[in-house]
C-alpha positions in Angstrom: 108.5 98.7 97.9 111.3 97.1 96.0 110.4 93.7 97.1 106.8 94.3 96.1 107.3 95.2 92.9 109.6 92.2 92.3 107.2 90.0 93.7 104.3 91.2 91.2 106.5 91.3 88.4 107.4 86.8 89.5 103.9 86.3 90.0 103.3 87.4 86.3 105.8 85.3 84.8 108.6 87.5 84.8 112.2 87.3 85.8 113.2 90.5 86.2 116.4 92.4 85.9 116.9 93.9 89.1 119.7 96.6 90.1 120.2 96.9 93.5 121.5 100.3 94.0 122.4 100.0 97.4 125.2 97.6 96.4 126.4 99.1 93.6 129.4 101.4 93.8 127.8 103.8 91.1 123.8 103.5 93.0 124.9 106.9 94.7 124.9 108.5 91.1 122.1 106.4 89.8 119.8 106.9 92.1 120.3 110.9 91.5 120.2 110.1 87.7 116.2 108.9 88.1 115.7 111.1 90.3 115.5 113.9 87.7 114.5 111.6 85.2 110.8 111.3 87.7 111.1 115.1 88.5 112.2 115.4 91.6 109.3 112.4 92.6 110.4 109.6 95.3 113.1 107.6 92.8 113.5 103.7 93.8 112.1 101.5 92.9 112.1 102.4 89.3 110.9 100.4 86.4 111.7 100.0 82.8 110.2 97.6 80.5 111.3 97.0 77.1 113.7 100.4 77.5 110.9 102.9 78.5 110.4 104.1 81.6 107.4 102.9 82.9 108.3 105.1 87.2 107.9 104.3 90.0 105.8 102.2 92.0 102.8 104.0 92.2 102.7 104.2 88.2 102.8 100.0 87.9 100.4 99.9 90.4 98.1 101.9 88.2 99.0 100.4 85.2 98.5 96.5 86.8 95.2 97.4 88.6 94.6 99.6 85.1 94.7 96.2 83.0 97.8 97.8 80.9 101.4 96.3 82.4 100.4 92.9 81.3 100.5 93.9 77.2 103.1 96.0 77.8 105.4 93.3 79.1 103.9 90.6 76.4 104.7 93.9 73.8 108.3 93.9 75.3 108.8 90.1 75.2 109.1 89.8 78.8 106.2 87.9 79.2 105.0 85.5 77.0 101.8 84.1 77.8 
């Protein structure tokens, strides 16, 4: 799921910022952290654009098929096209 996401998000024109929780000594914690931050809903991968939380992958999804994560990331300066 991870590797999708990034792979959308390069397709698009974006480099994004990527945490790999797995090989971070405080992912343990993190990955808790946004767990309750989604309620309890499957955590990683998790997105942020601009500082909001956007969720997980399911939610980008929706919001690329939706026609909404493109402005969003032009909105946040992550995109600039």
């Amino acid at each position: 799921m991870c590797h999708a996401i990034k792979r959308l998000f390069c397709e698009l024109g974006v480099s994004p910022m990527v945490y790999e929780l797995d090989q971070d000594p405080n992912g343990r914690g993190m990955e808790r952290a946004l767990y309750k931050l989604l309620g309890n809903s499957p955590a990683i991968p998790v997105v942020f654009i601009g500082g909001e939380l956007i969720g997980s992958m399911d939610r980008v999804m929706a919001s690329h098929i939706n026609g909404t994560l493109v402005p969003r990331l032009k909105e946040a300066g992550a995109l600039w096209l």
